[in-house]
VEXVEX-320401 format. One record per residue (C-alpha): residue number from 1; residue in one letter; x, y, z. Coordinates in Angstrom, 3 decimals, m for minus. Example, Ala and Ser with C-alpha at 12.3 -4.5 7.8 and 13.67 -1.06 7.14 Angstrom:
# VEXVEX-320401
<rec pos="1" code="A" x="12.300" y="m4.500" z="7.800"/>
<rec pos="2" code="S" x="13.670" y="m1.060" z="7.140"/>
***
This chain:
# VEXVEX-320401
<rec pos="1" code="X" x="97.409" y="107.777" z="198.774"/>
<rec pos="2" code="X" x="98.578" y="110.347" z="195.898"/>
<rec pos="3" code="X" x="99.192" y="113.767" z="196.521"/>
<rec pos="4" code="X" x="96.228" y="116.310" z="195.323"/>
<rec pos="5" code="X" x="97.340" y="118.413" z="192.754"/>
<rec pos="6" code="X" x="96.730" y="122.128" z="193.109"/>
<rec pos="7" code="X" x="97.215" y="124.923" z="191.432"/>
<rec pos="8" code="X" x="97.312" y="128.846" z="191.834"/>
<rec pos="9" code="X" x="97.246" y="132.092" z="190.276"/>
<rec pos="10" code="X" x="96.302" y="135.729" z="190.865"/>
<rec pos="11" code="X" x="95.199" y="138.593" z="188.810"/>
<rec pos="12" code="X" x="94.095" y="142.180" z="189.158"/>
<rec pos="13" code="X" x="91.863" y="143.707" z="186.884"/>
<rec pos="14" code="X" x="90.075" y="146.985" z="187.295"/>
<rec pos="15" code="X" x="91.784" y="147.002" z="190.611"/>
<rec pos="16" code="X" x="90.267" y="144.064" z="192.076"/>
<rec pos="17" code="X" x="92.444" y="141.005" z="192.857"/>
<rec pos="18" code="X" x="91.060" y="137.702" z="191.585"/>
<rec pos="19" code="X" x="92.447" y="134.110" z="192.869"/>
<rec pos="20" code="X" x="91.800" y="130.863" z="190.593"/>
<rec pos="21" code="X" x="92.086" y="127.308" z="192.500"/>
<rec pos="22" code="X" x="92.312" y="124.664" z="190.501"/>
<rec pos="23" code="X" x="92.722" y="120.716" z="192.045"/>
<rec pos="24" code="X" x="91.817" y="117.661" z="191.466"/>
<rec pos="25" code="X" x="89.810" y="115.711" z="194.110"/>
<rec pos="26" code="X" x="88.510" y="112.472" z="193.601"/>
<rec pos="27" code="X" x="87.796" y="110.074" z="190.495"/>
<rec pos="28" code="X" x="84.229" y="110.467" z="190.338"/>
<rec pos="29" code="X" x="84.870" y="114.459" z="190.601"/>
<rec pos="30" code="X" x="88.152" y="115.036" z="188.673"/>
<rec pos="31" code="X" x="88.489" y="118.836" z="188.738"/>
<rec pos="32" code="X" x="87.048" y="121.435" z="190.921"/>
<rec pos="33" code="X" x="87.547" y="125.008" z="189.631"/>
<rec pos="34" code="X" x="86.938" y="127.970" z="192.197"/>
<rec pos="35" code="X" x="87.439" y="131.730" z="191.392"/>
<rec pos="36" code="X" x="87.535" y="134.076" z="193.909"/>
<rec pos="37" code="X" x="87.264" y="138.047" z="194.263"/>
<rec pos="38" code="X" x="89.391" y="139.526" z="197.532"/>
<rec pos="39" code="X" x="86.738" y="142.217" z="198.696"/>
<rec pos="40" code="X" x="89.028" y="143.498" z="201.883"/>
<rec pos="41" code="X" x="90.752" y="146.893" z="200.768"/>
<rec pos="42" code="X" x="94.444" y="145.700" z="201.401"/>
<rec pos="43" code="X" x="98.147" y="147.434" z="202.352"/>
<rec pos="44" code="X" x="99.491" y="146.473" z="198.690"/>
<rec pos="45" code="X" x="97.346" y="145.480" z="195.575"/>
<rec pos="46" code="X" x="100.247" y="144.026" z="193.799"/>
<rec pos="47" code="X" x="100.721" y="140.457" z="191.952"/>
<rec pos="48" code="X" x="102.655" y="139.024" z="194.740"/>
<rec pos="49" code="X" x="100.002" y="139.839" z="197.387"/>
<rec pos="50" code="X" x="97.491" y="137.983" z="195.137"/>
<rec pos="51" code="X" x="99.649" y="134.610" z="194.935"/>
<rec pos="52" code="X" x="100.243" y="134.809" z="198.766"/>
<rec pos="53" code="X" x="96.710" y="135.220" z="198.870"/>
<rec pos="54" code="X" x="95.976" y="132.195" z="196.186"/>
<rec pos="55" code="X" x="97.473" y="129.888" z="198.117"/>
<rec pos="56" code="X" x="96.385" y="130.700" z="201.397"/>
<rec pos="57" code="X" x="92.880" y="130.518" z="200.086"/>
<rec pos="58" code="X" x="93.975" y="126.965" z="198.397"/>
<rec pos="59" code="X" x="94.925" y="125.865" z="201.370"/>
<rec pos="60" code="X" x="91.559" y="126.612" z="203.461"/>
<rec pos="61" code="X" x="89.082" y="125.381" z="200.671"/>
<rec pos="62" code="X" x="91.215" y="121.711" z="199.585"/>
<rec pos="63" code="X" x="89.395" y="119.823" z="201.700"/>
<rec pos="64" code="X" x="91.912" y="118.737" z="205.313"/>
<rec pos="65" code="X" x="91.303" y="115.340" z="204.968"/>
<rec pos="66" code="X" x="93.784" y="115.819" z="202.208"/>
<rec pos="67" code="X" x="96.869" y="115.942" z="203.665"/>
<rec pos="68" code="X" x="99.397" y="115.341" z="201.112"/>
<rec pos="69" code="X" x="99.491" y="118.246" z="198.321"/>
<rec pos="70" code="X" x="101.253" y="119.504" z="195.563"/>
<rec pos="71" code="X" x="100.971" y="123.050" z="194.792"/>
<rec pos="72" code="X" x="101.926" y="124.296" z="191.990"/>
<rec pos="73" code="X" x="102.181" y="128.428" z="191.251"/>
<rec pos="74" code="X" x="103.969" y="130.771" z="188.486"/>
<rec pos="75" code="X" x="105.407" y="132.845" z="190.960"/>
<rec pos="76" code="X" x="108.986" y="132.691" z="191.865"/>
<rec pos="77" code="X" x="108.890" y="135.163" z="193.928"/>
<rec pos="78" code="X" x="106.629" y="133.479" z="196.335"/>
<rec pos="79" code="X" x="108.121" y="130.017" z="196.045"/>
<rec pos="80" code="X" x="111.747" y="131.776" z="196.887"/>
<rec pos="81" code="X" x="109.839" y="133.214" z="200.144"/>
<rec pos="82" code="X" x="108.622" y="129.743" z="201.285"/>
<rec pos="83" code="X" x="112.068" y="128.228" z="200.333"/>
<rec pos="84" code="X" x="114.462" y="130.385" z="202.168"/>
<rec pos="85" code="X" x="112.411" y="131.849" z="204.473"/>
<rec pos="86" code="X" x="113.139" y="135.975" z="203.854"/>
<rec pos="87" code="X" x="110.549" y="138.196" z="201.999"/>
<rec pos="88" code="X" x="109.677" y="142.006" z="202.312"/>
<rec pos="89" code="X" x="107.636" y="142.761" z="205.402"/>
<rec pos="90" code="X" x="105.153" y="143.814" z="203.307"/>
<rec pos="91" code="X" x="104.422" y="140.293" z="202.940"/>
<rec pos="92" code="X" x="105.780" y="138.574" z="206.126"/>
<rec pos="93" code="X" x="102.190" y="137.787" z="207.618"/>
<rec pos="94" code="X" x="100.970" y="136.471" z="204.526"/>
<rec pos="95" code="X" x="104.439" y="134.302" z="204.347"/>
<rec pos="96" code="X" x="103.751" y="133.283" z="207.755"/>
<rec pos="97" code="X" x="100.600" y="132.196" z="207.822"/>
<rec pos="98" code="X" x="101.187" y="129.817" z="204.800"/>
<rec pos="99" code="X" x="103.815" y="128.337" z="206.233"/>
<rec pos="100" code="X" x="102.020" y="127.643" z="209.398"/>
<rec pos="101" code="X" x="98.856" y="125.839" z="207.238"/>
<rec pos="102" code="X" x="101.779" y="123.887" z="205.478"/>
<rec pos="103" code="X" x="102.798" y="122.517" z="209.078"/>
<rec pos="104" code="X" x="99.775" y="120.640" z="209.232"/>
<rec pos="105" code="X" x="100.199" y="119.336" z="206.016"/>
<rec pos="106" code="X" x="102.801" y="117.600" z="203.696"/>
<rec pos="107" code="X" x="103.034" y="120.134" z="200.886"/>
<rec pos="108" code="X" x="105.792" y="120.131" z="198.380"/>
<rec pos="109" code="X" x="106.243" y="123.318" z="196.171"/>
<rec pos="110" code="X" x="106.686" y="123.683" z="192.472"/>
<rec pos="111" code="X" x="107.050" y="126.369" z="189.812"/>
<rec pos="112" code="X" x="104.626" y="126.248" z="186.895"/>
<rec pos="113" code="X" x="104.951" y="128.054" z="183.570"/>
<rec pos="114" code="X" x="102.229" y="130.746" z="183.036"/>
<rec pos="115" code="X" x="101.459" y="129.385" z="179.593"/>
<rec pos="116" code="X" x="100.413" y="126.039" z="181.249"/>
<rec pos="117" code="X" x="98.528" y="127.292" z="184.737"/>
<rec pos="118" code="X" x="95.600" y="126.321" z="184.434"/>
<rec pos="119" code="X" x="94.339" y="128.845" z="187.400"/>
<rec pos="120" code="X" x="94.955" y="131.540" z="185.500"/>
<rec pos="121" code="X" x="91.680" y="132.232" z="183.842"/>
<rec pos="122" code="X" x="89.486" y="131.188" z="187.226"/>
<rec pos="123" code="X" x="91.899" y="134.026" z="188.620"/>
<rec pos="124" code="X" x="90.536" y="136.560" z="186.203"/>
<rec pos="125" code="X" x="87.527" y="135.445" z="186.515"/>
<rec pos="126" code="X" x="87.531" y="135.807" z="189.902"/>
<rec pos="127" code="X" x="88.685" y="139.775" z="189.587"/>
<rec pos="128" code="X" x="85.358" y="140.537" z="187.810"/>
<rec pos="129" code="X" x="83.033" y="138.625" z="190.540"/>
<rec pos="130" code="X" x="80.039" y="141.088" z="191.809"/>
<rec pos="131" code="X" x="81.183" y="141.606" z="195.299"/>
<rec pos="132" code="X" x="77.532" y="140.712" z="196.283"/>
<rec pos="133" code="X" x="77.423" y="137.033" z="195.752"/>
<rec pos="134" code="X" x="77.455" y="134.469" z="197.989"/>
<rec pos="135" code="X" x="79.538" y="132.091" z="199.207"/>
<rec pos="136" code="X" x="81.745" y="134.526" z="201.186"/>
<rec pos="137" code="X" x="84.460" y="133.360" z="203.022"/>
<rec pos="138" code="X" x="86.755" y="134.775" z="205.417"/>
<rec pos="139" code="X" x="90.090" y="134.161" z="206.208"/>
<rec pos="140" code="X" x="93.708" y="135.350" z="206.893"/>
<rec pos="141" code="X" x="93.178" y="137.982" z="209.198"/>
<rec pos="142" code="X" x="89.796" y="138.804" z="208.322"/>
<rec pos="143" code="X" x="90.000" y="139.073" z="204.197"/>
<rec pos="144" code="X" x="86.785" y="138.518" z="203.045"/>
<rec pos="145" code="X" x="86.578" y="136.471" z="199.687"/>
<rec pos="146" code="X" x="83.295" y="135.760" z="197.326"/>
<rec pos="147" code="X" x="84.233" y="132.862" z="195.421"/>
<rec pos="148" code="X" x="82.525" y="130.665" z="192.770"/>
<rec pos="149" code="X" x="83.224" y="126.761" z="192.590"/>
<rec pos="150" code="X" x="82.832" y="124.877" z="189.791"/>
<rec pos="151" code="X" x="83.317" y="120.806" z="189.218"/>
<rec pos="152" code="X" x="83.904" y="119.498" z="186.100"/>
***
């Protein structure tokens, strides 16, 4: 079985953090496109809180039957946290967390260039959700999420 390829990206707009999921899921379903507003007022409403978040998210809505991914994000930052295992504590839970989902699964890591991610516009998308539409979803630690999924 091939890995599932997914990728991530955050943005903030009018001071709303938006996450974009992008992955690819099946031949009769090749792309499934969610965006994603983070409605919980949080600690820090910076970029690297939003790609912790992406990929938390990514990991709770690829379905867990999947169990061999590749993500794939345009944040160093965040991919140096995974990989040696030090960040802020600002971010610690969020860093922990993540690497507890990627326990259960067989996840590999890669960097993406932001010219090529093609999460990025779900992600602003996502910033500009109305906070009252449904699906909501909650997760790490209680931050509640409206998303919109789209299949192409």
């Amino acid at each position: 079985m091939r890995p599932i390829t997914v990728f991530t990206d955050a943005s903030i707009r009018r001071g709303n953090i938006g996450l974009g999921v992008t992955y690819n899921c099946k031949n009769l379903c090749p792309l499934v496109i969610t965006s994603a507003r983070v409605l919980t007022p949080l600690q820090s409403k910076c970029s690297t809180t939003g790609e912790l978040l992406a990929m938390v998210f990514a990991l709770q809505i690829v379905p867990r039957h999947h169990t061999q991914l590749c993500l794939y994000s345009d944040s160093q930052a965040v991919l140096d946290f995974i990989k040696y295992d030090r960040c802020p504590d600002l971010f610690k839970t969020h860093v922990q967390m993540l690497k507890y989902m990627c326990n259960q699964r067989e996840i590999t890591f890669h960097k993406v260039p932001s010219a090529v991610n093609i999460a990025h516009t779900p992600s602003r998308i996502g910033a500009l959700l109305d906070p009252t539409c449904h699906p909501k979803l909650n997760f790490a630690e209680d931050i509640q999420v409206v998303f919109k999924r789209t299949r192409c």
